[in-house]
N, C-alpha and C positions, 0 to 999 in steps of 0.2 A: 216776347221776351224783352225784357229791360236791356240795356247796355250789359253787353258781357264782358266783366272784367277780373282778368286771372292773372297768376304772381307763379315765378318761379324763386323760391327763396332760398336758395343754396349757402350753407356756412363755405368762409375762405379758410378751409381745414385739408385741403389736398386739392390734386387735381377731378375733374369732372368725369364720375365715372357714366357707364351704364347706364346705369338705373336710375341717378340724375337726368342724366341727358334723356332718355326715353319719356320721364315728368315732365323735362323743358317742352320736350316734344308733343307732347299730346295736350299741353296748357295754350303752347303757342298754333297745335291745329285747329282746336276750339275755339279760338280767340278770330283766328282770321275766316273759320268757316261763319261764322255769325258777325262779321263786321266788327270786331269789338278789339279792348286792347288788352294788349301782354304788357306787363310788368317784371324791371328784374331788380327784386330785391337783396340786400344783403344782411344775412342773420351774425353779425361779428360783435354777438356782446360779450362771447367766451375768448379772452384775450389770451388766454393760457394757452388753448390749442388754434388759435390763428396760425396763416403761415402767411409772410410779408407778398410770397408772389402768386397766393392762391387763386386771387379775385380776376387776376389780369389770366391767368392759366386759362378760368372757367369762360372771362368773357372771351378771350381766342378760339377756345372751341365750340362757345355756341356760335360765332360768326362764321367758321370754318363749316358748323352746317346750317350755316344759314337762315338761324334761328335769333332772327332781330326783334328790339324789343321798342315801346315806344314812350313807357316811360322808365326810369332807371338810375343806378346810384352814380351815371357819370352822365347820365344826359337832364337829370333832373325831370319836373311833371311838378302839376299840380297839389302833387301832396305828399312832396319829399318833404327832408329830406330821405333818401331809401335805403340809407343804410342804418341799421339799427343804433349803433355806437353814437350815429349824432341824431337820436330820439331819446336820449337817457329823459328828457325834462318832461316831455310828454308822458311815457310811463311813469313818471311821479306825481303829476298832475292827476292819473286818471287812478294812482294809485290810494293817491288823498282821497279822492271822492269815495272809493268802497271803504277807507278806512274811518270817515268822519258819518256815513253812511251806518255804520256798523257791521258792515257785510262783510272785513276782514280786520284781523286782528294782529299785535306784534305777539313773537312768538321768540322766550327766550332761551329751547332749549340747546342743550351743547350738542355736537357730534356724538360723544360718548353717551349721553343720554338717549339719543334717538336709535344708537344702535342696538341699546341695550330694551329700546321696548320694541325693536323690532325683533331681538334674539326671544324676548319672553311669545311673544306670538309665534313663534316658529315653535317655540317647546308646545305650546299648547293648540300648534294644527293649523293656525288659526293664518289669514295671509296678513303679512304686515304691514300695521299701516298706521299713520298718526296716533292719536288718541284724546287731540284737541284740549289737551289741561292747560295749553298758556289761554283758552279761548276764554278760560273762568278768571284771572289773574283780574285781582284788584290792583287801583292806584296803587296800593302801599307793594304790593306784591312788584308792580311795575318797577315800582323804582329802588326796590330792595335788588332789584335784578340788574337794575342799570347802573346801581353803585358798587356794585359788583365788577363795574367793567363790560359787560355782558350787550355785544352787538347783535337785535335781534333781527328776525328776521320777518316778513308779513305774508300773512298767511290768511285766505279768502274761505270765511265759512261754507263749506258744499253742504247739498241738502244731505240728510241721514236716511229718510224715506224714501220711497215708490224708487222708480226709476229713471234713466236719462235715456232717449231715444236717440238713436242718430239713423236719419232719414238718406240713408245713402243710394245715390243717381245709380248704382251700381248693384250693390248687396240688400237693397231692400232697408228695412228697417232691422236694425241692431238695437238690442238694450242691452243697458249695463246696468246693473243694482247700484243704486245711491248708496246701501253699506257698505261697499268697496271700495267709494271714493273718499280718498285721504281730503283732508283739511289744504288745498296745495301752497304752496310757499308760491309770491309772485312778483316778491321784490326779496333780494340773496341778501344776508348782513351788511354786505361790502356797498349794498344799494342798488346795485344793478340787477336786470329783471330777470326772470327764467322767461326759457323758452313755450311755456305754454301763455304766457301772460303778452309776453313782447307781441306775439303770434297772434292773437286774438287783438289785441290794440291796434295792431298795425292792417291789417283784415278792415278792421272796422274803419277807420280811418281812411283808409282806400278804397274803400268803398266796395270789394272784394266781390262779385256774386258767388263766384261758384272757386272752392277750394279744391282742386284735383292735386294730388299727392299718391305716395307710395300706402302701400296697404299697411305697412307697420307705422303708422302712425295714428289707424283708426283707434288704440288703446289712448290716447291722448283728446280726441274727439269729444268724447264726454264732460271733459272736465274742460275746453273749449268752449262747448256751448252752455257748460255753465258761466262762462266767463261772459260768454258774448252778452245773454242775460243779463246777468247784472250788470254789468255794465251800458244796456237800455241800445247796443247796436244791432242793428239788422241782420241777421242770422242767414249765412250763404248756403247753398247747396254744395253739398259735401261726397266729394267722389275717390273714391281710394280705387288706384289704381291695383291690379296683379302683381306680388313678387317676381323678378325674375330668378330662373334656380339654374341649376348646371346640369348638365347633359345627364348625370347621374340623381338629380333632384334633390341635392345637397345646396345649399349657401353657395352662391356664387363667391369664389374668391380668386388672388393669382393664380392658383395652383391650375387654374380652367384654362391660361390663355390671357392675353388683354384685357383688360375689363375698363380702364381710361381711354376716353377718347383721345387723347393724347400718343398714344399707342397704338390706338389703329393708324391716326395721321400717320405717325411715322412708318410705319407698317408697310404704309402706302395703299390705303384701304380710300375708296373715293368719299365725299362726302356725300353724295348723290345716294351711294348702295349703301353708307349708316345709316342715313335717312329712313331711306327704303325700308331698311331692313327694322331698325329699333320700334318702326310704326305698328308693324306685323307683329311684335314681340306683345302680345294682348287684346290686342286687335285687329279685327277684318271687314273688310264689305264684304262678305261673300264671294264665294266662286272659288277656281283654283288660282287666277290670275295670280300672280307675285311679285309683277312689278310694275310700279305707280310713279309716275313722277310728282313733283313736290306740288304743282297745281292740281293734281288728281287727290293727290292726300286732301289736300285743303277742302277741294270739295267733297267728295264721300266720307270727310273725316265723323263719325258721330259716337256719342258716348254710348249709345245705345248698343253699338258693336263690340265695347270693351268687355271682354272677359272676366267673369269671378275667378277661373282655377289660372294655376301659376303661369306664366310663360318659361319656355325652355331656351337657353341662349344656347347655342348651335354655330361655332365659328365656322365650321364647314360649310354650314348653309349663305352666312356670311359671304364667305371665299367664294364661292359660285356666284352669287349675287352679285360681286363686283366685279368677278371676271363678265356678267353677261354687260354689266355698265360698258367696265373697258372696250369693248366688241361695237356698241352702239351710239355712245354718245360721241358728238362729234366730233370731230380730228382735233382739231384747236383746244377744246374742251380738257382734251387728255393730255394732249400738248404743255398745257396750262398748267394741271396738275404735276407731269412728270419732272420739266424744267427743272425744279429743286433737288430733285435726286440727282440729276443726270449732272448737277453744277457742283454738287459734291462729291462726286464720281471722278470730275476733273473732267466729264466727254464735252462740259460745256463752260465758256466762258460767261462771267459775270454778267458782261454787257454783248450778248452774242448780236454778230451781223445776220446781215439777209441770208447768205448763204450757209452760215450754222444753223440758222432756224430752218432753213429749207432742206437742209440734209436731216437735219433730228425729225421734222416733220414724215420725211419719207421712211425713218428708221421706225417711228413706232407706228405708221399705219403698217408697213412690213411685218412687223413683231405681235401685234398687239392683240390678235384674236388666238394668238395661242399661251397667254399668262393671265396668271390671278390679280396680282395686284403691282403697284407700280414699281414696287420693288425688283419686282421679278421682269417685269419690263425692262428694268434697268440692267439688273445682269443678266437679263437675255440680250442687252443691246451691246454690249461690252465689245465682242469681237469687229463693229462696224468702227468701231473708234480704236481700238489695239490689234497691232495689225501683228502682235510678238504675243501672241497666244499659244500654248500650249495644245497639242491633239488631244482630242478623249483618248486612252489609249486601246480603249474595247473597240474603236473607230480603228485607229491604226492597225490593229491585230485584225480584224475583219477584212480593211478595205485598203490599205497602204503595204501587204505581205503577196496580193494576186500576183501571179505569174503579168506580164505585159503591162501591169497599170501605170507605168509611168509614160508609156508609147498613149496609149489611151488618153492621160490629162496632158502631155502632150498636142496630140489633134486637135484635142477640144479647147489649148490654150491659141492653138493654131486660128480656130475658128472664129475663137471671140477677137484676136487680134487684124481678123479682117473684116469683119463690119465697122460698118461705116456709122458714124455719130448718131444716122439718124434711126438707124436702125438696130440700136443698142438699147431693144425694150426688150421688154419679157415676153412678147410675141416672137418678136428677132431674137434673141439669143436663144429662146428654145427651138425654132426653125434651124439653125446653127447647129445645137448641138445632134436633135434629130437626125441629122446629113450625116453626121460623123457617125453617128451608133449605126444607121444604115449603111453607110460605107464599109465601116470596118464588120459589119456582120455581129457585133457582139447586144447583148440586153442593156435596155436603160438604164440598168442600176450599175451597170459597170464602170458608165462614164458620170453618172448623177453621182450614187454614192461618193467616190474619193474623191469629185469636185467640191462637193458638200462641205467635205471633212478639210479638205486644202485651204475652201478661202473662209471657214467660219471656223473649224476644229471644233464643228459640232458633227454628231449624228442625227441631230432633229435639228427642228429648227421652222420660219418660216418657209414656203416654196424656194425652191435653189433658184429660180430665174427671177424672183422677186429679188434675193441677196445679192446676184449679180448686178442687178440694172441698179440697187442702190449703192453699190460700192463703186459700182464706176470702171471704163474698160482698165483704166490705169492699174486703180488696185488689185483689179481680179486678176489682171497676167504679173503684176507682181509675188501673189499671192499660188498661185498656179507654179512659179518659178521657184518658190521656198518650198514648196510641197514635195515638186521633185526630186528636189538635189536633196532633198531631206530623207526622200525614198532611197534616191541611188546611193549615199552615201552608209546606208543605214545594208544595203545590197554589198556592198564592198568590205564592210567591215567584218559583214555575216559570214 
């Protein structure tokens, strides 16, 4: 195989959902399983629907998953520049040549005209489509049109006969009947190019091999390779990727959940487990295995595993996915990620010291094998940092109403206040509290539970001798002490 070289070409029209990112992703696994390079271009010749901070949106979240590129509309390459808006000269240059050529023609009708022989083909069955009469316009015809006022527009003869194959890496070969190919327009009135034209110039120019994209753009494909054609450039291999559809196999849209990357970030969804997960969304190596890390994609990544039928996006499956991340990548790693929540949360400062980082450290290995996402890390970490928390009150009612419980957290306030520094681990403090359930004759949960519930005013939680040794003897008999008086006086009032 030649140099493999693939493009992600996203419009700046929103943020980066889905089903982009998944393209990014399977352009940029190809690229590096074959040595070759990823390109990231920008399709911004529709000024109408641009948005000012779409581009910087899309390039944050392909870097957030890690999906770098090597040439591109801010690092430039050999055959920028890669934003469409500054190629206008190029697509006219290459526009003159099919038009002195004769292979396209100006085309001067109106909007009103064009809709009006699309309506006449709709009466009569028929699918709508050009019907190529500016292709016959004489001189005189030409310029009876342009003193008219009349800004046209250029429009590329397609064949009328046989057929156009597209030889897809994936679906085989597809045809389309050449009588259904409109006449396409590939420079607009205004002079600027459509997207089937920009698209094919820019391909060729970069020298493109293989174009991977979503599946709804194989309708476009045909009238593509007629471009590439006359145009005399080298025709790439063409792979359309699966739709992704919704749990119900409907259009993916809000109504399902997240569907920007930018939303799972915030979510608090790892970048590791979109990875993971968006790969799987069409594609497999085989097995039941589910989870690869990003050198593993790279290497088992092949087009040959890419699925024809839809992918199902599944945030459920998602959600488990990053909780098993959470669980396994390493401490710092998660560390890394959480930081920003926990600094908006207020549990962390801007420029935190050693000893912030070493407590947050101990909070989310503590925490971290029983939440989804870092969100939930986050408000599962809350009580380690606010020591003026509220009981659950099904907690209260269960475990702060027993007959003796406050003699019981008591002892057991008793016990932790006499170990000694060095032996204020989760080995020692459960030995401690042992003693005391054995002493007094009563079951573990007697003293576990409304400990539980005193220094976190949770009923779950991680292990209780884990939440002691990270809070420290200090705050645990402070917390021990709010508990009680909170029981007795709650006994007094009753």
């Amino acid at each position: 195989m030649d140099t493999v070289r693939v493009r992600f070409a996203p419009s700046p029209t929103g943020s980066l959902h889905i089903g982009g990112a998944r393209t990014a992703l399977f352009n940029w696994l190809f690229a590096r399983h074959h040595g070759g390079v990823f390109i990231l271009r920008l399709e911004d010749t529709d000024t109408g629907r641009n948005i000012g901070e779409a581009a910087v949106q899309i390039e944050s979240s392909l870097r957030w998953l890690g999906i770098g590129w090597d040439e591109g509309y801010d690092c430039g390459g050999p055959f920028g520049p890669y934003r469409q808006s500054e190629r206008f000269g190029l697509y006219r240059e290459e526009a003159r040549r099919l038009l002195e050529s004769g292979r396209a023609y100006w085309c001067y009708c109106t909007p009103e005209e064009l809709a009006a022989q699309r309506e006449k083909a709709r009466r009569r069955g028929e699918v709508p489509r050009y019907d190529s009469r500016c292709g016959d316009l004489t001189g005189d015809g030409r310029r009876a049109k342009e003193a008219a006022g009349i800004q046209p527009a250029l429009r590329v003869k397609m064949p009328k006969a046989g057929a156009t194959v597209v030889k897809d890496l994936i679906r085989g070969e597809v045809g389309f009947d050449n009588a259904t190919l409109d006449d396409i327009v590939i420079l607009k009135s205004n002079g600027g190019p459509t997207y089937n034209f920009a698209c094919v110039v820019d391909d060729g120019a970069m020298r493109i091999s293989h174009v991977i994209r979503a599946e709804e753009h194989l309708s476009n494909t045909p009238k593509q390779i007629v471009l590439f054609n006359l145009l005399g450039y080298a025709l790439p291999e063409f792979v359309h990727v699966p739709m992704i559809l919704a749990p119900d196999r409907s259009k993916l849209s809000k109504r399902h959940g997240a569907t920007a990357v930018d939303e799972f970030r915030t979510g608090g969804f790892l970048p590791e487990a979109l990875v993971n997960y968006l790969a799987l969304l069409g594609w497999s190596p085989g097995g039941e295995r589910e989870q690869f890390s990003r050198e593993e994609l790279v290497a088992f990544f092949s087009l040959d595993a890419v699925t024809k039928h839809a992918a199902v996006y599944d945030v459920k499956k998602l959600t488990w996915l990053n909780a098993q991340y959470l669980k396994a990548l390493p401490l710092e790693r998660v560390v890394e990620q959480v930081r920003p929540f926990m600094q908006e949360a207020g549990y962390l400062s801007a420029s935190p010291d050693p000893a912030e980082l070493d407590y947050l450290n101990r909070v989310v290995e503590a925490v971290r094998s029983r939440i989804h996402t870092l969100v939930e890390l986050r408000d599962a970490s809350a009580y380690f940092y606010r020591p003026d928390f509220e009981y659950e009150e099904k907690g209260v009612r269960k475990h702060f109403t027993k007959p003796g419980v406050t003699g019981i957290l008591a002892r057991g306030r008793e016990a932790l206040s006499a170990l000694p520094v060095g032996r204020f681990t989760v080995e020692g403090t459960e030995e401690a509290f042992r003693q005391v359930i054995e002493e007094l004759g009563v079951s573990g949960g007697a003293l576990i539970h409304p400990a539980r519930l005193a220094l976190s005013g949770r009923t779950v939680g991680p292990g209780l001798f884990d939440i002691i040794t990270v809070l420290g003897k200090e705050q645990c008999l402070l917390r021990l002490d709010r508990a009680i008086a909170r029981i007795e006086n709650n006994l007094e009032q009753a």
